[in-house]
PDB file of the backbone (N, CA, C, O) and the ligand in Angstrom, with CONECT records:
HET     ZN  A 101       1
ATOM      1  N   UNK A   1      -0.972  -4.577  -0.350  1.00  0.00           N
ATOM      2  CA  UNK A   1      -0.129  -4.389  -1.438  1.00  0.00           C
ATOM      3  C   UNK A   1      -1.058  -4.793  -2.323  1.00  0.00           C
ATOM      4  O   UNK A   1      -1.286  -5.991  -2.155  1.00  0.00           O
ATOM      5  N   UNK A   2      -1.292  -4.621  -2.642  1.00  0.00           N
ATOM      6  CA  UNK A   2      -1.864  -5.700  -2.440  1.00  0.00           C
ATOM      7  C   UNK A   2      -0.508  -6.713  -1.673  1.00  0.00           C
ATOM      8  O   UNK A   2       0.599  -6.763  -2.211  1.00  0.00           O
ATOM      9  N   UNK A   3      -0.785  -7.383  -0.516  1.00  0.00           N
ATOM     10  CA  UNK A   3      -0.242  -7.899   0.206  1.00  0.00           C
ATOM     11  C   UNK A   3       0.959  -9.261  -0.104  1.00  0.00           C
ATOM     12  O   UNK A   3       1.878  -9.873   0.441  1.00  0.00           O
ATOM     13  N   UNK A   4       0.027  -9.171  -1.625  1.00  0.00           N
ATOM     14  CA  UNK A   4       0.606 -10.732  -2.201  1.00  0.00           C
ATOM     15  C   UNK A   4       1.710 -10.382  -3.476  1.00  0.00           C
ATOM     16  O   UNK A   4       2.747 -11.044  -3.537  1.00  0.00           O
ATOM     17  N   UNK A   5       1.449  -9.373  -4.426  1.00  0.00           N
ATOM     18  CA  UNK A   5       2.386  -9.318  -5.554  1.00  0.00           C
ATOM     19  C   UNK A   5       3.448  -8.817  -5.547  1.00  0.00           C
ATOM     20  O   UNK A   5       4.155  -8.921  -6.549  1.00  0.00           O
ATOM     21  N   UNK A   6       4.093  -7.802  -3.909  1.00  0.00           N
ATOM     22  CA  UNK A   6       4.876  -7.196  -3.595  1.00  0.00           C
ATOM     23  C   UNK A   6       5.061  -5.659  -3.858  1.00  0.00           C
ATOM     24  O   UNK A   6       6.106  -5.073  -3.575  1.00  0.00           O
ATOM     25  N   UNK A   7       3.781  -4.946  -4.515  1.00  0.00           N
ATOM     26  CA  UNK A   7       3.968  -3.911  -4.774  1.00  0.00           C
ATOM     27  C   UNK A   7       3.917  -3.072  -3.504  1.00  0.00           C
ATOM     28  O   UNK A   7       4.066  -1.851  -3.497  1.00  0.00           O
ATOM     29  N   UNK A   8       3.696  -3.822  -2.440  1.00  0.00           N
ATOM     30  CA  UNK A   8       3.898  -2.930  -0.874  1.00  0.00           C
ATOM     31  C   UNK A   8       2.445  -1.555  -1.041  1.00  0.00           C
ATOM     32  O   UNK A   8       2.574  -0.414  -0.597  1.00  0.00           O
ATOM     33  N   UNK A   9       1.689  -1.860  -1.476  1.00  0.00           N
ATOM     34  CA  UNK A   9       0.441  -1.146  -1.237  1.00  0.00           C
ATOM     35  C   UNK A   9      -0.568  -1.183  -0.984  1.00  0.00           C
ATOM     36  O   UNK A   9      -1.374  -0.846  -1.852  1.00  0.00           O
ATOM     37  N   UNK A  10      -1.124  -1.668   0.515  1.00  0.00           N
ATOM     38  CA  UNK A  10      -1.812  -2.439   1.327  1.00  0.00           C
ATOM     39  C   UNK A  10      -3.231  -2.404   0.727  1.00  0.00           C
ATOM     40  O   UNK A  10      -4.016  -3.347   0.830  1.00  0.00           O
ATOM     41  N   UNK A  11      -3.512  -1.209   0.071  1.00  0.00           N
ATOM     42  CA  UNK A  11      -4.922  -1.151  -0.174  1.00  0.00           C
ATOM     43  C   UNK A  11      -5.552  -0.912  -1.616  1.00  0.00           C
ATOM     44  O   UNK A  11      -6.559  -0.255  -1.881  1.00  0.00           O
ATOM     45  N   UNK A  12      -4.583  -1.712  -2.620  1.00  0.00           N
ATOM     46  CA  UNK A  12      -4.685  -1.743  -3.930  1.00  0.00           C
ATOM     47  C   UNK A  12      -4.567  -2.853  -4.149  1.00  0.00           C
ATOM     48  O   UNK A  12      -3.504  -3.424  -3.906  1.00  0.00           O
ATOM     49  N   UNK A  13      -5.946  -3.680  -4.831  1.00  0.00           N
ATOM     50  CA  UNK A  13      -5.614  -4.620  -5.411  1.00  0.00           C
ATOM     51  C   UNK A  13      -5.816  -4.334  -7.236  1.00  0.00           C
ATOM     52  O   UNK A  13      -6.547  -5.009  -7.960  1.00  0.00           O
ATOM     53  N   UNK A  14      -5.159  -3.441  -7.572  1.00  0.00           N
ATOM     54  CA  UNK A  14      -4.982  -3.956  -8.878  1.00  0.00           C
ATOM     55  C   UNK A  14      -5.935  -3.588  -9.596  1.00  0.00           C
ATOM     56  O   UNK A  14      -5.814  -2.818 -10.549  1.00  0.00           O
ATOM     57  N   UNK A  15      -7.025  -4.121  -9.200  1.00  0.00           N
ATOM     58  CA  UNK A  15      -8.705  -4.420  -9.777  1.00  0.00           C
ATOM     59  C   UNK A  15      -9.162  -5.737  -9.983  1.00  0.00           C
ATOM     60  O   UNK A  15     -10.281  -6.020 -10.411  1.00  0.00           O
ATOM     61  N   UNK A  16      -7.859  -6.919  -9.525  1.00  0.00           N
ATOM     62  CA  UNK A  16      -8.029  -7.926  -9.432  1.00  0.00           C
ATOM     63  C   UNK A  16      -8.390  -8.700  -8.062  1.00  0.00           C
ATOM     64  O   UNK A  16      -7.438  -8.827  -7.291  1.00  0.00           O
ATOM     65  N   UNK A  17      -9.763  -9.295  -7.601  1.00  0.00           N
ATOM     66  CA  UNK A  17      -9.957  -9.177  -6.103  1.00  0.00           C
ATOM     67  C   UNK A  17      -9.022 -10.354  -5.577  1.00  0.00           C
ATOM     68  O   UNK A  17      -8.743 -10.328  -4.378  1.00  0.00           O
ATOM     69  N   UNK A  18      -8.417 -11.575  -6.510  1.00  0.00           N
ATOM     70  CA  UNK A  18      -7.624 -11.983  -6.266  1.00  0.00           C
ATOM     71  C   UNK A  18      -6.202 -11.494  -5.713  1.00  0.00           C
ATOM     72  O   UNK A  18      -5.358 -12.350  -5.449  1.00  0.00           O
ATOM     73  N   UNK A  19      -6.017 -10.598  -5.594  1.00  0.00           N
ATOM     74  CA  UNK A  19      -4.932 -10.390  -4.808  1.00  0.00           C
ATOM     75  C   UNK A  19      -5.540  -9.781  -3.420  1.00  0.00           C
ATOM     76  O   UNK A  19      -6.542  -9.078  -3.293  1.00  0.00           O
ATOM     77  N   UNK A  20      -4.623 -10.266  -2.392  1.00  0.00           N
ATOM     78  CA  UNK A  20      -5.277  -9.704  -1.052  1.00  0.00           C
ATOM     79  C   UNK A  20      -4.619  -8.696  -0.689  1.00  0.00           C
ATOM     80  O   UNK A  20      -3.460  -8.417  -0.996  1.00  0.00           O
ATOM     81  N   UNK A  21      -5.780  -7.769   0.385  1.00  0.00           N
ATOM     82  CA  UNK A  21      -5.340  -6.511   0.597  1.00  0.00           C
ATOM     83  C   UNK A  21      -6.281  -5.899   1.801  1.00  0.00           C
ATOM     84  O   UNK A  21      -7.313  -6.488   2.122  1.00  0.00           O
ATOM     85  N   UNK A  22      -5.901  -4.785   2.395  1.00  0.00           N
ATOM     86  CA  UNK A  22      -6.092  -4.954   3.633  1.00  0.00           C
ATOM     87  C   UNK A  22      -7.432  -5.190   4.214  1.00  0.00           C
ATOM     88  O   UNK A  22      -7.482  -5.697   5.335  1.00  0.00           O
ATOM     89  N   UNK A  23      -8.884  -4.787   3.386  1.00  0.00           N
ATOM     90  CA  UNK A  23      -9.788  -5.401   3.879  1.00  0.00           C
ATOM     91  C   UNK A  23      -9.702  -6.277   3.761  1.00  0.00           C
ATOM     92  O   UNK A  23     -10.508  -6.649   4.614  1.00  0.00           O
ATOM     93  N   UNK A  24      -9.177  -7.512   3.163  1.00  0.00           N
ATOM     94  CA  UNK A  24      -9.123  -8.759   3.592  1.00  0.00           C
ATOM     95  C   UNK A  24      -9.319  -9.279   5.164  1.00  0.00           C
ATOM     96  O   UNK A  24     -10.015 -10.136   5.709  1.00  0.00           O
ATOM     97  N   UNK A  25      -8.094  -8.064   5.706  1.00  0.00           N
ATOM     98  CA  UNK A  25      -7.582  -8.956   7.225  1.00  0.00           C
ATOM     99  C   UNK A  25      -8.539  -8.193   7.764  1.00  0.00           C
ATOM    100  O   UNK A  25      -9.032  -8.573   8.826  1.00  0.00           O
ATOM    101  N   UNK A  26      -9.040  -6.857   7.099  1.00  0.00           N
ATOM    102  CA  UNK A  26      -9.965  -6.516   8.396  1.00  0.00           C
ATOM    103  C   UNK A  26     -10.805  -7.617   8.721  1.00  0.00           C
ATOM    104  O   UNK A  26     -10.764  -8.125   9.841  1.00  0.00           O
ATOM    105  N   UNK A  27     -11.617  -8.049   7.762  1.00  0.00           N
ATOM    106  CA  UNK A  27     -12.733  -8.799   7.605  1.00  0.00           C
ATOM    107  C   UNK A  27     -12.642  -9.905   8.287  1.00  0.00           C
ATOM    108  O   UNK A  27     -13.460 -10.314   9.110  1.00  0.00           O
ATOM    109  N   UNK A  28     -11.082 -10.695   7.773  1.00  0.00           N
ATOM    110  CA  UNK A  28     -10.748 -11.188   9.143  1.00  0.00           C
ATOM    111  C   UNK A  28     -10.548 -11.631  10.510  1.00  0.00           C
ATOM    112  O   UNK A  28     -10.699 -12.605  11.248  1.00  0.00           O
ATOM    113  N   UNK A  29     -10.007 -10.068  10.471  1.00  0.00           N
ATOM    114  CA  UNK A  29     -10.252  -9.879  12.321  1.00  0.00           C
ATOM    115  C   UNK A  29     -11.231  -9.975  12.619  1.00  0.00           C
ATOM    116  O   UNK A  29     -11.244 -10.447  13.756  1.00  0.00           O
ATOM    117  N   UNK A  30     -12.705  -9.701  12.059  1.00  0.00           N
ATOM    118  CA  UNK A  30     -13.968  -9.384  12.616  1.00  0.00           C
ATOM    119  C   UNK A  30     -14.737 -10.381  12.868  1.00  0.00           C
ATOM    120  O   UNK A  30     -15.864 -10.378  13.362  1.00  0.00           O
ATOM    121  N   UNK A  31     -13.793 -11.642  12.348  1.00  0.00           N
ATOM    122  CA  UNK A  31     -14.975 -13.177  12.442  1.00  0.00           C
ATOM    123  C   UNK A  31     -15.073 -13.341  13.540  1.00  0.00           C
ATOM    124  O   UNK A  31     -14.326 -12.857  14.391  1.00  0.00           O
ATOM    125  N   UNK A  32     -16.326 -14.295  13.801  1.00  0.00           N
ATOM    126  CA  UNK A  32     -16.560 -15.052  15.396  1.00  0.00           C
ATOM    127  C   UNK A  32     -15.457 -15.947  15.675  1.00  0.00           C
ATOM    128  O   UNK A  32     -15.119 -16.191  16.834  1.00  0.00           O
ATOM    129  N   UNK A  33     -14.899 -16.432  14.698  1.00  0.00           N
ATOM    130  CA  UNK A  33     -13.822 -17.718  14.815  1.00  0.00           C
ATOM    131  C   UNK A  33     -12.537 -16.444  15.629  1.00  0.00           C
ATOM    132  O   UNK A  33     -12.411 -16.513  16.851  1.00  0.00           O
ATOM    133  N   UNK A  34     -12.044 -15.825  15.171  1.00  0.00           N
ATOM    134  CA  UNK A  34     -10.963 -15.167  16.088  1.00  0.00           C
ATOM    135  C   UNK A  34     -11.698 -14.408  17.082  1.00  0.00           C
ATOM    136  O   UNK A  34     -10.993 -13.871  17.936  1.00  0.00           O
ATOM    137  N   UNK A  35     -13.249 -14.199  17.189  1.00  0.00           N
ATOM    138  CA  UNK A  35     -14.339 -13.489  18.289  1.00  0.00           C
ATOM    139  C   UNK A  35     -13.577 -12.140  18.266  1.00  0.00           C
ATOM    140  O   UNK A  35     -13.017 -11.714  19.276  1.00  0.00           O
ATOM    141  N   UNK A  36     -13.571 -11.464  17.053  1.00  0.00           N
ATOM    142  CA  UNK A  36     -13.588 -10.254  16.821  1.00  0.00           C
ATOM    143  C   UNK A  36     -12.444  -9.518  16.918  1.00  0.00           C
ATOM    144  O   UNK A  36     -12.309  -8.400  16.421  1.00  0.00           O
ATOM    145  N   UNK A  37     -11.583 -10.131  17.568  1.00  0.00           N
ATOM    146  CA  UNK A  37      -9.983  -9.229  17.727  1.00  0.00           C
ATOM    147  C   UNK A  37      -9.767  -8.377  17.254  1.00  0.00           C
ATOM    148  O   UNK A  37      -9.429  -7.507  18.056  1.00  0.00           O
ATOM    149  N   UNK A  38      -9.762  -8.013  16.089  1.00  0.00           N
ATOM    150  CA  UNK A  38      -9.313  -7.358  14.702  1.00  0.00           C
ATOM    151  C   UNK A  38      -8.433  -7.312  13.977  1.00  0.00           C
ATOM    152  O   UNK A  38      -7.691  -8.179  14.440  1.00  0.00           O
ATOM    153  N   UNK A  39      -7.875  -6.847  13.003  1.00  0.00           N
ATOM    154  CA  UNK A  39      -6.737  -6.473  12.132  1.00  0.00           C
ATOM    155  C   UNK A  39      -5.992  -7.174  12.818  1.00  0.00           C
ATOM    156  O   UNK A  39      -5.830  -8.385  12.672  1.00  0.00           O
ATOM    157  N   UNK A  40      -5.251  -6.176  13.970  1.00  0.00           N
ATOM    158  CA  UNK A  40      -4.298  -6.776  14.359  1.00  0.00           C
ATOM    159  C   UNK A  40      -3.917  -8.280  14.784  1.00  0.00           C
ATOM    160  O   UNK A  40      -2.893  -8.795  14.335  1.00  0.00           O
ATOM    161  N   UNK A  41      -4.729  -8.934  15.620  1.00  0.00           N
ATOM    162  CA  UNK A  41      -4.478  -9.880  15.985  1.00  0.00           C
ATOM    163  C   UNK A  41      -4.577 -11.081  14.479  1.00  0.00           C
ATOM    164  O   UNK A  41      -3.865 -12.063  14.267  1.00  0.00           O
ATOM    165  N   UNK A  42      -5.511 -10.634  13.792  1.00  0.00           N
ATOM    166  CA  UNK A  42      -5.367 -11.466  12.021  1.00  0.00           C
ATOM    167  C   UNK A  42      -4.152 -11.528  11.973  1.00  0.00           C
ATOM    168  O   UNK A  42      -3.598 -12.581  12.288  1.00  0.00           O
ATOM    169  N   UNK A  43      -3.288 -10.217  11.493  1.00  0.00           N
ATOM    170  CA  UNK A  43      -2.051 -10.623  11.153  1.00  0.00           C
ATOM    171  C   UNK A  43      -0.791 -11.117  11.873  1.00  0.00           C
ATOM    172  O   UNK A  43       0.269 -11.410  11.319  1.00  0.00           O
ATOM    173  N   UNK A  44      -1.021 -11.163  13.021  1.00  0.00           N
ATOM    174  CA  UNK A  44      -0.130 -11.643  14.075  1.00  0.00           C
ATOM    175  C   UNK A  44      -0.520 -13.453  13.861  1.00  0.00           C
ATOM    176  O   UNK A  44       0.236 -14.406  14.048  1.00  0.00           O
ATOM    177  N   UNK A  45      -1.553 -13.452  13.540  1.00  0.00           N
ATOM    178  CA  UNK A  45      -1.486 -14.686  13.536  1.00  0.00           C
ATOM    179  C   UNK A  45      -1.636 -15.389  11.939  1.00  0.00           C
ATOM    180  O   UNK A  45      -2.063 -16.526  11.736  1.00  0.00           O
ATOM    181  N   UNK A  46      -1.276 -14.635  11.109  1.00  0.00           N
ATOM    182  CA  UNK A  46      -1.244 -14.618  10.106  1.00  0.00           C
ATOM    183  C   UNK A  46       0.429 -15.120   9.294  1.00  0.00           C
ATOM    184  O   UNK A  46       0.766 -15.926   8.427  1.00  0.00           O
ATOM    185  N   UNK A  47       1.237 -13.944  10.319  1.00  0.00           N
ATOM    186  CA  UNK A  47       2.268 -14.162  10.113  1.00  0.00           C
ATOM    187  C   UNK A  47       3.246 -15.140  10.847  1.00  0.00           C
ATOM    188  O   UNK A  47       4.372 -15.447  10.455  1.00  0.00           O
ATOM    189  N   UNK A  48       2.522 -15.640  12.151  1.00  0.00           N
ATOM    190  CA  UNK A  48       2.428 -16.725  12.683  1.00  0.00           C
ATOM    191  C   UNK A  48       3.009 -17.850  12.046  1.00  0.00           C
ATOM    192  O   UNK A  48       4.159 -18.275  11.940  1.00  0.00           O
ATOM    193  N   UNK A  49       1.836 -18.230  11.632  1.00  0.00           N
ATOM    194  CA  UNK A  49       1.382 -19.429  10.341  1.00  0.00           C
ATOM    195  C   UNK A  49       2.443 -19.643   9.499  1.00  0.00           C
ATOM    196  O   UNK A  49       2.967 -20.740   9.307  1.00  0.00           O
ATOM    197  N   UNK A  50       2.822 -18.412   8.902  1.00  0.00           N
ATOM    198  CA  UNK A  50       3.433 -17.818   7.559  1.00  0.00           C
ATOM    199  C   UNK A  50       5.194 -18.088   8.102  1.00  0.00           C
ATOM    200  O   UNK A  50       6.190 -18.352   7.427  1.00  0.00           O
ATOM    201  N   UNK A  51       5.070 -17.941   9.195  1.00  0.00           N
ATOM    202  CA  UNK A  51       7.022 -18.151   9.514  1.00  0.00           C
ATOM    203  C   UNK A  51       6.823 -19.643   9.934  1.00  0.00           C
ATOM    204  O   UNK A  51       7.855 -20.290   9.752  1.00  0.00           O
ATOM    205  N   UNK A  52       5.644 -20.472  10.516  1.00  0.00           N
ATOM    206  CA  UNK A  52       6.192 -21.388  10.618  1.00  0.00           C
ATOM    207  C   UNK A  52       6.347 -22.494   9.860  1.00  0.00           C
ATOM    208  O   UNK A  52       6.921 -23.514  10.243  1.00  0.00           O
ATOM    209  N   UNK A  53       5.659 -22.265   8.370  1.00  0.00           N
ATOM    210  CA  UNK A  53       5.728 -22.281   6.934  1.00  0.00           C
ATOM    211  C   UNK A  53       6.756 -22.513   6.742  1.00  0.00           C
ATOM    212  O   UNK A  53       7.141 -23.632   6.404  1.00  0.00           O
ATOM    213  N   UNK A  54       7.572 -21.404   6.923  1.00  0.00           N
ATOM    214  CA  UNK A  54       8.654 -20.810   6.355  1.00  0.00           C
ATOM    215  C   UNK A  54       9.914 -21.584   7.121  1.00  0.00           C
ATOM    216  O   UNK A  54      11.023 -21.917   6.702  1.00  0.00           O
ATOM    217  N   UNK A  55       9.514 -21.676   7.935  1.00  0.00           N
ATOM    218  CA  UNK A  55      11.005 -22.462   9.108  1.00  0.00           C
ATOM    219  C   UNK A  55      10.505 -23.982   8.755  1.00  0.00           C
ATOM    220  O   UNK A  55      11.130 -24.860   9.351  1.00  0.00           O
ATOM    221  N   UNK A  56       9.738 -24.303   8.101  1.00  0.00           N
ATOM    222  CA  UNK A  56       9.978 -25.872   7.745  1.00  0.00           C
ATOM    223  C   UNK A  56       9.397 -26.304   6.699  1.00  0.00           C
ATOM    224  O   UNK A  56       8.780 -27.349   6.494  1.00  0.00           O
ATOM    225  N   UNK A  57       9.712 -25.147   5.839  1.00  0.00           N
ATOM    226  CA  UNK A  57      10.074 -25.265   3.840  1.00  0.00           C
ATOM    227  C   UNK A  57       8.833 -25.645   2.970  1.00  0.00           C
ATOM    228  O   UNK A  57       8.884 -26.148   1.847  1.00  0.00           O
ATOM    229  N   UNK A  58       7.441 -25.243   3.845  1.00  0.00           N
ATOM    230  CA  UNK A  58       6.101 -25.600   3.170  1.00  0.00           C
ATOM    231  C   UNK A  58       5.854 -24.333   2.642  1.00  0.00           C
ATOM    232  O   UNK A  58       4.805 -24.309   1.998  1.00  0.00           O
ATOM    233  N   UNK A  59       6.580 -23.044   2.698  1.00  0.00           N
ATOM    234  CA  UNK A  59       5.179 -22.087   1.808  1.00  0.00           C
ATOM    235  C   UNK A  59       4.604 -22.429   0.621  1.00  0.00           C
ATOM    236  O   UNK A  59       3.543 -21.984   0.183  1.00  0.00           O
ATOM    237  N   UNK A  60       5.639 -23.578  -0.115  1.00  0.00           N
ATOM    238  CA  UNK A  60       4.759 -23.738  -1.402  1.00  0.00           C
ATOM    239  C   UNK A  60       3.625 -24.991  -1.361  1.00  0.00           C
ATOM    240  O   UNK A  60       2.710 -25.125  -2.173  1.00  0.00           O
ATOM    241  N   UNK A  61       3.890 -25.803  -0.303  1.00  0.00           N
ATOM    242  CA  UNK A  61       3.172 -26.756   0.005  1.00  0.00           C
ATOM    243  C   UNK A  61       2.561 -27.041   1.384  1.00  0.00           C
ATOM    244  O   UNK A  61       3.027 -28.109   1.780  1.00  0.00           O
ATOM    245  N   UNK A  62       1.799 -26.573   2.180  1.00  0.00           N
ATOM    246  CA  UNK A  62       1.547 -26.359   3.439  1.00  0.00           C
ATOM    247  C   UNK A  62       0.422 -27.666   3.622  1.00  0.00           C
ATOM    248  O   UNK A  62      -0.537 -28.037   2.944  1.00  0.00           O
ATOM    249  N   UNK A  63       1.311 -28.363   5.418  1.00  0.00           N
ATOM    250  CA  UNK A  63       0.630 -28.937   5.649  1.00  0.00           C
ATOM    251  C   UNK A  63      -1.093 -29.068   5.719  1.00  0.00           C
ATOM    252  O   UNK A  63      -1.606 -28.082   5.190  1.00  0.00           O
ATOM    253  N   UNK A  64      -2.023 -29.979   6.206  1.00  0.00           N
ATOM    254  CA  UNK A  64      -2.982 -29.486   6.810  1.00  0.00           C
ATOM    255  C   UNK A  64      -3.063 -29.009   8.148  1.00  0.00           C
ATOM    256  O   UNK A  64      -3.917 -28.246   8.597  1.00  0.00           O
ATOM    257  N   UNK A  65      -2.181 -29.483   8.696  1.00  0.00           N
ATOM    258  CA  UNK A  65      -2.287 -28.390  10.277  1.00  0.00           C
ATOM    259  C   UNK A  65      -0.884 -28.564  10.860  1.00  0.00           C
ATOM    260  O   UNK A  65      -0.149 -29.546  10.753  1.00  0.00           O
ATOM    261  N   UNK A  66      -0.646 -27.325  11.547  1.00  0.00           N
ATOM    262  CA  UNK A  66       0.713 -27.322  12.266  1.00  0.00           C
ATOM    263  C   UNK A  66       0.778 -26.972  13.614  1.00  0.00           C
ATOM    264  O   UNK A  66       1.861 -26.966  14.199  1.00  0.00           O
TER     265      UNK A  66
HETATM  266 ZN    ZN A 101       0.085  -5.487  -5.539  1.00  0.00          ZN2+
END
């Protein structure tokens, strides 16, 4: 959607690189730290993170580790 402002358009940011968008997660996926998975597994664990955020009221303030 940029992924973040809600305009639901995965591969527009705007022109602002601050907003994320889907090369983001490719790039992502491709690190040694996830050893290459890709896309997919980024956002699976992306959204992971992001619900369990969400089920205990940090998206605006997120621990350091959960
Ligand atoms: Zn957007």
């Amino acid at each position: 959607m940029c992924y973040t402002c809600g305009c639901k358009l995965p591969y527009e940011d705007h022109g602002d690189p601050a907003n994320i968008v889907e090369d983001h997660l490719k790039r992502a996926g491709d690190t040694d730290t996830i050893k290459h998975a890709g896309v997919e597994q980024a956002k699976q664990n992306l959204l992971e993170l992001l619900e369990i955020q969400r089920e205990a009221g940090d998206l605006a303030n997120p621990k350091q580790s959960y």
